[in-house]
Phi, psi and omega in degrees: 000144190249134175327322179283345159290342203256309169292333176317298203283317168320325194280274191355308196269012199258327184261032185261302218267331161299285233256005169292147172297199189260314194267342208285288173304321170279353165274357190260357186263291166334303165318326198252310171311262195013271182327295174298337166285334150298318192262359215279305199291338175263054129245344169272323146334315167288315201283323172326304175309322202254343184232009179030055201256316208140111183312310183312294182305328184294297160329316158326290184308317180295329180268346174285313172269331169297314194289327131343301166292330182294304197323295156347314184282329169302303191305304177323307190285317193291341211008026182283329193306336177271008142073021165337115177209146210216130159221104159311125149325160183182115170265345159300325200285144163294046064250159178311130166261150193266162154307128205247128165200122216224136181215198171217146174247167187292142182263319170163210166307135180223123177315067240263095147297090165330130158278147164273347174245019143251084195305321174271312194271039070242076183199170189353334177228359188278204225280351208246340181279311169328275212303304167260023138307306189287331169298331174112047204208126160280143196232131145270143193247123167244131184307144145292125182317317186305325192226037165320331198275305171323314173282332165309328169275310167357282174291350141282332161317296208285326214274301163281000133281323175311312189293316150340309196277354209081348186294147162322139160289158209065012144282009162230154152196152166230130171241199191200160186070161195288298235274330177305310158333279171315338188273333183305330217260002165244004167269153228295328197307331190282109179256021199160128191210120149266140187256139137205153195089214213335145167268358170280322193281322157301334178267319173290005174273295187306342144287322164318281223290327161294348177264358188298155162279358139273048171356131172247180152280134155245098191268120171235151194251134171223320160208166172213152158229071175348088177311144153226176209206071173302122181264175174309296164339276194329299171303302179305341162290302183179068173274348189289317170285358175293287184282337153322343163231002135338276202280331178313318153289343211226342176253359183261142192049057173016033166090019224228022174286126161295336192260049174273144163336044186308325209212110181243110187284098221218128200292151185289130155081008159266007175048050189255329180295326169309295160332272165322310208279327188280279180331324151307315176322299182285007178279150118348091164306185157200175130334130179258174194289306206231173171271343128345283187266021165283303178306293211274356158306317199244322170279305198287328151312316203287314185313303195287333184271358189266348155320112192301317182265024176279161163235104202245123204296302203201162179221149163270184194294173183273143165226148228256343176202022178264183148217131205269149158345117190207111193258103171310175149199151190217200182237173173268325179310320190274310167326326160279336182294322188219096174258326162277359167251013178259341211215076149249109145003124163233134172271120209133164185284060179216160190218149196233087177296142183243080153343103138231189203235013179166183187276339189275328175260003166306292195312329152316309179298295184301329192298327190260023153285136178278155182325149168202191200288287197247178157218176205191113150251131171237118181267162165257178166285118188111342198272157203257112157200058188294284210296333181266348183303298191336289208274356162285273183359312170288338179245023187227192172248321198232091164241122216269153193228358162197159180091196177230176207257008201249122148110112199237131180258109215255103189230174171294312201283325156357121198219089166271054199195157195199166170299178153320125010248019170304312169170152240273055176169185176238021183294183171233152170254353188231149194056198206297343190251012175287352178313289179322358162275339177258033202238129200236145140296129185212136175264128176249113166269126168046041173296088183321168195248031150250350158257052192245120131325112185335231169050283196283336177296142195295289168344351199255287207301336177283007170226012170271179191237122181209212212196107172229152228343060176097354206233111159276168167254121150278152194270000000 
């Protein structure tokens, strides 16, 4: 089948699924959680086989990704997300102004990447296909190599549900392979592409796509090393529980978490590296997902320890076909001097502790972190730490003030995105407002209100939530 077999239908269907009503489109969201909940034990089974994550952890994901599609479905019905707004004529005003009425719509088809260590929850139904379903937009999926097979029964589970459901054909496809992928994320039909993973792989989509003689958006997530930041207190307080929810974030899911603890900022001569290197001892490796990123594991160690000032503080326990646990350590002098070869993304269980001796040089160091999802800080109460909060903020989407960074929480308020190279953008991908990547504004002036989107009609609106001459209304 050729790509123009697979966008024919996808076209067909975009203005079917933009001009759907509300109850219409969150029941078509709803349908496919179903479907995957029905389906959940041969599916978890198949992903078990191709990513060997676990029944326990896979099941999880799977309650993870319907409840992502319910949530959707909420956003659909509840509709503010679609920004309803009115501004009245007014003939009086200087120059007389016309009537206004404005929403944001579904952009068109839109391109979906698979992640490999979320087969469900960012792979064929997971949150960037939610998000622009609900948005009003039919999604092409290009599978990931690491779960070919999974995505493929996925994608006849969801595909048959829609259909069940009423949805048009071509609100769903799946293609496979790199080279289909590029062609997908550059044909004209495609409006629109979400990404996660690689930041090499992700930077050549993001060019494709920018390279177009139409340009889309590519929203990508490609790498981060979620900074954290221990003040002295914090240790002197509870470092024994500290490095203990270290190493516990930075080894789960073998490390293979986008928001894991990459780079931990830890006072020198606090006896915190003792701690991490004793806590360590007992972890647990794995199997990493593909033979990519098993091969690139290990070259990546090789790069930071190949540093004069890396060190390696600890290992987890040894495993027998796996990759074991390895806890780094540097300065803050050398992390501002060579930050790109110190705080290069490694995917996998090792986290790289950071000295430093005081605030001017932590804050040296944190100013050459690169963007990243999340950042984290822990303090005690009194310790002065305005000037290092600043500088997290700035480089992350999310910064945690207790707990660790493994573990996304799917709400309306969830802010999964960061600067560069975290992603190519500043939307989220993850919870109520990734909608909004797939979604265009169109304004109507003085639009009779039988060629009124619905939505937009005063009969709509009296039970929607909008904004009419500045004010919002809630119904």
């Amino acid at each position: 089948m050729s790509i123009d077999d697979i966008t024919g239908p996808a076209a067909a269907a975009a203005p079917v699924w933009r001009t759907s009503d509300a109850a219409t489109r969150a029941g078509w969201l709803e349908a496919v959680a179903d479907a995957l909940t029905a389906h959940a034990d041969e599916l978890v089974e198949i992903a078990d086989r191709e990513t060997r994550l676990g029944a326990t952890r896979l099941r999880g994901e799977v309650g993870r990704t319907t409840g992502q599609l319910r949530l959707f479905a909420e956003v659909v019905r509840e509709g503010s997300a679609f920004e309803l707004t009115v501004d009245d004529a007014d003939p009086d005003a200087t120059p007389p102004r016309p009537e206004l009425r404005r929403l944001l719509v579904g952009v068109g088809p839109v391109a979906v990447f698979s992640a490999s260590n979320f087969p469900f929850a960012f792979s064929v139904c997971g949150g960037d296909t939610a998000s622009a379903w609900a948005a009003g937009n039919p999604v092409i999926v290009k599978a990931h190599s690491g779960h070919p097979e999974l995505s493929r029964r996925t994608a006849e589970v969801a595909i048959a549900a829609l259909r069940a459901a009423g949805a048009p054909e071509g609100s769903l496809a799946l293609v496979e392979g790199r080279e289909a992928g590029n062609a997908l994320v550059q044909h004209p039909a495609v409006a629109a592409a979400g990404f996660t993973g690689s930041l090499s792989g992700g930077r050549a989509l993001f060019d494709l796509a920018s390279g177009r003689p139409d340009p889309i958006p590519f929203y990508g997530e490609l790498g981060s090393v979620n900074p954290v930041v221990i003040t002295p207190a914090a240790v002197a307080a509870r470092g024994d529980q500290l490095a203990q929810g270290l190493v516990g974030s930075f080894t789960l899911g073998v490390g293979q978490f986008c928001t894991k603890p990459g780079v931990v900022f830890v006072p020198a001569d606090a006896g915190f590296e003792q701690r991490v290197a004793d806590a360590v001892t007992g972890a647990a490796g794995g199997v990493l997902l593909t033979d990519r990123i098993t091969a690139a594991f290990p070259d990546g160690i090789a790069h930071l320890t190949a540093d004069a000032s890396v060190e390696v503080v600890g290992f987890g326990a040894e495993t027998a076909d796996g990759a074991r646990p390895v806890v780094l350590a540097t300065d803050a002098a050398a992390v501002a001097e060579r930050a790109a070869t110190l705080l290069e993304e490694v995917f996998g269980p090792v986290t790289l502790l950071v000295r430093y001796t005081g605030d001017d040089e932590l804050r040296a160091a944190l100013a050459a972190v690169p963007g990243s999802l999340t950042a984290t800080l822990h303090a005690e109460d009194g310790d002065e730490v305005a000037g290092t909060l600043e500088l997290l903020q700035q480089r992350a989407g999310r910064v945690l003030f207790a707990g660790w960074p493994t573990g996304v929480a799917v709400t309306w308020s969830q802010q999964h995105g960061g600067p560069w190279p975290a992603t190519t953008s500043l939307h989220t991908s993850v919870g109520a407002t990734a909608i909004r990547r797939f979604l265009r504004p169109v304004a109507y002036q003085d639009a009779p209100d039988a060629l009124l989107p619905a939505p937009l009609r005063d009969a709509s609106l009296a039970h929607l939530p909008h904004r009419r001459n500045g004010i919002l209304v809630l119904p």
